[in-house]
MARNUSE-744470 format. One line per 3 residues: number of its first residue (from 1); for each residue x, y, z of C-alpha. Coordinates in nm, 3 decimals, always signed. Last residue first. Layout:
<selums>
NUM	X:Y:Z | ... $
</selums>
This chain:
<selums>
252	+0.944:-2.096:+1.027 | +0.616:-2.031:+1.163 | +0.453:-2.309:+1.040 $
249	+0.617:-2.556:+1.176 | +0.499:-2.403:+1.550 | +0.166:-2.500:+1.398 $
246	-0.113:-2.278:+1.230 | -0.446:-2.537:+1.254 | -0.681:-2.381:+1.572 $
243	-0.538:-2.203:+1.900 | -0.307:-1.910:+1.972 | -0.556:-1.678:+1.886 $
240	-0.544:-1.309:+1.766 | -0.880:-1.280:+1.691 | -0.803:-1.204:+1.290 $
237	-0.574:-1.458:+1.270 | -0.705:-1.771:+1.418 | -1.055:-1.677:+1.237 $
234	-0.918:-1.726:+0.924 | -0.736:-2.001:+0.943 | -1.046:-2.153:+1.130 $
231	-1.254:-2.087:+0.795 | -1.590:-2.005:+0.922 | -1.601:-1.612:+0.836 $
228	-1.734:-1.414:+1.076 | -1.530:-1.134:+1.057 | -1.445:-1.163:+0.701 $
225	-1.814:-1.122:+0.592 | -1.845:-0.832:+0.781 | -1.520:-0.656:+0.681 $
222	-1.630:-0.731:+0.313 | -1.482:-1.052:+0.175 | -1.200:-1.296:+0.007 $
219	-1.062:-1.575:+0.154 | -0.714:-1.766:+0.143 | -0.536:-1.592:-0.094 $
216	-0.237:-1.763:-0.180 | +0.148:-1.743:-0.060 | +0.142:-1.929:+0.322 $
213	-0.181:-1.762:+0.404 | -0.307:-1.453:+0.273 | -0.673:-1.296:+0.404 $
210	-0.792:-1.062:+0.104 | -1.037:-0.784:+0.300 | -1.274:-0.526:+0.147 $
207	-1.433:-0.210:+0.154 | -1.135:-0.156:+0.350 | -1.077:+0.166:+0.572 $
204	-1.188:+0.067:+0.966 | -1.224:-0.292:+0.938 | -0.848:-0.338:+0.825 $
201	-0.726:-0.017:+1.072 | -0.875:-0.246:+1.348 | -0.736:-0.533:+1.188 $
198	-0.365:-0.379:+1.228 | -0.163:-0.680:+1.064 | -0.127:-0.439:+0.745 $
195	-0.126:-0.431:+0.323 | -0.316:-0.114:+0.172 | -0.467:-0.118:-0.144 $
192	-0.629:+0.194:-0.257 | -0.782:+0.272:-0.598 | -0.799:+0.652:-0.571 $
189	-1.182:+0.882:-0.569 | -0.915:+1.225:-0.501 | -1.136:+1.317:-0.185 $
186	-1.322:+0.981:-0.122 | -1.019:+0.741:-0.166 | -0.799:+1.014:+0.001 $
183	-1.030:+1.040:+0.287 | -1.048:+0.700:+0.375 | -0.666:+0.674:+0.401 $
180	-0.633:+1.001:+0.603 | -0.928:+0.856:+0.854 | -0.681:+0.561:+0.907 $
177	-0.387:+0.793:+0.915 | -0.546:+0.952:+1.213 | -0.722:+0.677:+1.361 $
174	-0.364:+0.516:+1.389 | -0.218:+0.856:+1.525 | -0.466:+0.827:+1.843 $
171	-0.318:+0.455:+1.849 | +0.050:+0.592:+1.903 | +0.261:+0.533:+1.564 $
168	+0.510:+0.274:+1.443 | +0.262:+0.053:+1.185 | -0.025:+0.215:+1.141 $
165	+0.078:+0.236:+0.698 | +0.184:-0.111:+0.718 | +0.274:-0.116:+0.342 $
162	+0.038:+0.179:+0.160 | -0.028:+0.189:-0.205 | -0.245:+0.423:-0.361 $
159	-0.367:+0.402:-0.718 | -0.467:+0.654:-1.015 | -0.196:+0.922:-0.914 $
156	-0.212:+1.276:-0.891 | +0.163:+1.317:-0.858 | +0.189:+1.453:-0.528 $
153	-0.010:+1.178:-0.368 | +0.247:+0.991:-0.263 | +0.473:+1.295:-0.133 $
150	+0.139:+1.417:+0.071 | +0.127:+1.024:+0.202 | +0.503:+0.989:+0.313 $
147	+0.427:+1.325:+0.479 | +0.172:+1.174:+0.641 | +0.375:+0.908:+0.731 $
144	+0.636:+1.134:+0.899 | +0.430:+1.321:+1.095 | +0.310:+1.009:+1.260 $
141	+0.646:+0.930:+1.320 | +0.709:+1.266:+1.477 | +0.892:+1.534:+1.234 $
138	+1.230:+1.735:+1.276 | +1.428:+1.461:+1.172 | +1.251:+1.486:+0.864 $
135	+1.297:+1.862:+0.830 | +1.117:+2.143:+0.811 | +1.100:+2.403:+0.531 $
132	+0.746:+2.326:+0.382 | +0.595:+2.269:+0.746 | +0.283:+2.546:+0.671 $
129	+0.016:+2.356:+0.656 | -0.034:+1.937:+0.796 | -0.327:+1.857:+0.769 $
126	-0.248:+1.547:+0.503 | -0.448:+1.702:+0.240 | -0.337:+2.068:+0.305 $
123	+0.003:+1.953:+0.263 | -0.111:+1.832:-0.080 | -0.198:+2.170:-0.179 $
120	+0.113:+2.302:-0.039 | +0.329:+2.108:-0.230 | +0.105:+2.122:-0.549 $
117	+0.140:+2.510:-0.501 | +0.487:+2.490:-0.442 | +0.563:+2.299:-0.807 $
114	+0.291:+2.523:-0.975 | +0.525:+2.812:-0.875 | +0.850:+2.664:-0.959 $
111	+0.722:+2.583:-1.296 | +0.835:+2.255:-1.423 | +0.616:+2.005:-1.320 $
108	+0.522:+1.648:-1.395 | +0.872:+1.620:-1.502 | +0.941:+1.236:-1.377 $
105	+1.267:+1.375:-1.136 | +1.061:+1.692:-1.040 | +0.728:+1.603:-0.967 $
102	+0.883:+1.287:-0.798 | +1.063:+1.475:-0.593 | +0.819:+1.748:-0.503 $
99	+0.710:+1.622:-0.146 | +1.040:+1.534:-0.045 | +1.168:+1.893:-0.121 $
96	+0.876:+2.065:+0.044 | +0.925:+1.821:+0.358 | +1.314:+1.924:+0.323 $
93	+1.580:+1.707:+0.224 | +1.916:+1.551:+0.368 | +1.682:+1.284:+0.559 $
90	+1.488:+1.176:+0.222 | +1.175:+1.013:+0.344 | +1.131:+0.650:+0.339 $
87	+0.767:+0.664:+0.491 | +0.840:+0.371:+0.750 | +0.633:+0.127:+0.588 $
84	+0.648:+0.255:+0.271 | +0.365:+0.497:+0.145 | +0.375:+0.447:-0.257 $
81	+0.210:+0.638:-0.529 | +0.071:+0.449:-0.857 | -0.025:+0.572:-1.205 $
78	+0.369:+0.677:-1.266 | +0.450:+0.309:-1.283 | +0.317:+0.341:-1.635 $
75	+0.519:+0.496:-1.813 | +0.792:+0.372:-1.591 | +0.648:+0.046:-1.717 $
72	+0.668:+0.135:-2.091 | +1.014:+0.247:-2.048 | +1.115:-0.081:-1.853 $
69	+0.959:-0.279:-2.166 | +0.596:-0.446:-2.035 | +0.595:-0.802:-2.016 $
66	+0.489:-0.845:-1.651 | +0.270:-0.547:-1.662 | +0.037:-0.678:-1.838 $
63	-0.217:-0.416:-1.935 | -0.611:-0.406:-1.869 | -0.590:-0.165:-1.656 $
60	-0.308:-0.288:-1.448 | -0.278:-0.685:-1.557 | -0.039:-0.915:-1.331 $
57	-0.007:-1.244:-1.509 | +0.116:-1.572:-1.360 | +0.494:-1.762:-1.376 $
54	+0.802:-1.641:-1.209 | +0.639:-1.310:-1.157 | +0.831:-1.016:-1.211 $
51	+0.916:-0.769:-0.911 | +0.959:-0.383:-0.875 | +0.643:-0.409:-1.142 $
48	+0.408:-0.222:-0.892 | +0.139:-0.473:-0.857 | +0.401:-0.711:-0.831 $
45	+0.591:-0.489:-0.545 | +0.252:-0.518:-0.356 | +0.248:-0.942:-0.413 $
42	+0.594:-0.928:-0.232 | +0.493:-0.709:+0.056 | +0.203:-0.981:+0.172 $
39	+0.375:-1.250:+0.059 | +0.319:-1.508:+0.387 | +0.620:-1.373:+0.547 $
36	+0.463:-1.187:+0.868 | +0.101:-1.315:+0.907 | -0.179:-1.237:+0.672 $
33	-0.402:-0.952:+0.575 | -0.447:-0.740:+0.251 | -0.724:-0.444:+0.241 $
30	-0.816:-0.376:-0.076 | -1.022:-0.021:-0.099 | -1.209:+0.014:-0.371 $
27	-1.229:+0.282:-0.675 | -1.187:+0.059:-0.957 | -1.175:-0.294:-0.830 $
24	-0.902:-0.520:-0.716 | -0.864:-0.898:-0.817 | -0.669:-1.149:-0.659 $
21	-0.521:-1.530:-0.779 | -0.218:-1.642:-0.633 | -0.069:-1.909:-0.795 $
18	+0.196:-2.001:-0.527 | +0.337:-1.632:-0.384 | +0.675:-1.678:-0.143 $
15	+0.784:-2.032:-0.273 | +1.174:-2.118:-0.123 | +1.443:-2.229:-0.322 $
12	+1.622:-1.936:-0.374 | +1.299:-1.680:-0.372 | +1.046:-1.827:-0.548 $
9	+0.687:-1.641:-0.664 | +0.382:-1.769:-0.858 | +0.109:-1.562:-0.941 $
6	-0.173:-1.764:-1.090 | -0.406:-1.460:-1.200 | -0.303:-1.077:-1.026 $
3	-0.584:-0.822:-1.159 | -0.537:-0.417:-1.127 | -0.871:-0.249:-1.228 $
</selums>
């Protein structure tokens, strides 16, 4: 269970996260909403310990992270893959290398054999066999991401985090990475908590939605209950209306 109480972010002088309170359940699916600056990337490098709170606690199993020594957090850092936004591969690198980077740098694996096995196996995950020795460049966008995926999966972890994971690819590629994200929770049974503005990829893989607004969680829910949720904030967002309480202030 990861568990974020009264986080509290500042950048300069201006609040990113103000006591945000969220917690994600073994097994689920988090899917986090909100406009573009309202914390949405911030709170997922908290639950990863590239940031420490100014004030709050952020608890992965049980464990606060926020305090941890850096050895203890690499320790523990190697619970969680990443798919950034746009998949950060290595250009200089093959797929096969990319893939077996972290199984190489954190010494997961050492045999060359069980290193290409895990490559391919994870491959197989993504659909996409046989493209050990191409190259990024080689590779459509939506190629690219599920590479991003087969590399964040490589190392067995516990949790799955994906920033924009539609984000940059063709709407038949959308469906494609949304049916990859269900089938990694149901395949390898990962927490997953994915962060996008796409609310058809939202309804499509989250057992459930955290709306932010301006640094907190504004409401909490299923797809259903988020969908009809009263709270004009809410609803502004999610239909795409230029109408109800966000102001032009608001957007700076």
């Amino acid at each position: 269970m990861i568990k974020l109480t009264g986080l509290y972010k500042k950048f300069n002088k201006q609040e990113v996260l103000r006591s945000l309170d969220l917690t994600i359940n073994t097994g689920e699916t988090m899917v986090i909403i909100g406009r573009s600056g309202c914390g949405k990337s911030v709170t997922l490098k908290h639950i990863i310990g590239l940031l420490k709170p100014d004030q709050g606690i952020v608890e992965v199993d049980d464990v606060n992270i926020a305090t941890l020594p850096p050895l203890e957090l690499q320790g523990l850092q190697k619970k969680f893959g990443f798919l950034f936004q746009g998949a950060a591969l290595f250009d200089s690198m093959t797929v096969a290398d990319n893939i077996s980077f972290g199984l190489r740098t954190q010494h997961l694996l050492s045999a060359e054999k069980q290193i290409r096995e895990r490559v391919a196996e994870c491959l197989r995950l993504v659909g996409l066999e046989g493209i050990e020795n191409s190259m990024p460049a080689d590779l459509s966008g939506g190629m690219r991401k599920r590479v991003g995926l087969a590399r964040a999966i490589a190392a067995q972890p516990q949790y799955i985090l994906y920033d924009e994971p539609t984000t940059g690819v063709d709407p038949i590629m959308s469906d494609a990475v949304n049916d990859l994200i269900v089938n990694m929770k149901e395949k390898l049974g990962v927490t997953s908590i994915v962060v996008t503005h796409d609310m058809v990829s939202a309804y499509t893989v989250a057992d459930r939605i955290a709306m932010m607004y301006h640094g907190v969680i504004q409401q909490v829910g299923t797809p259903d209950e988020i969908k009809q949720a009263p709270d004009p904030i809410v609803q502004q967002f999610i239909t795409g209306s230029a109408k109800g309480p966000i102001t032009l202030e608001d957007r700076g």
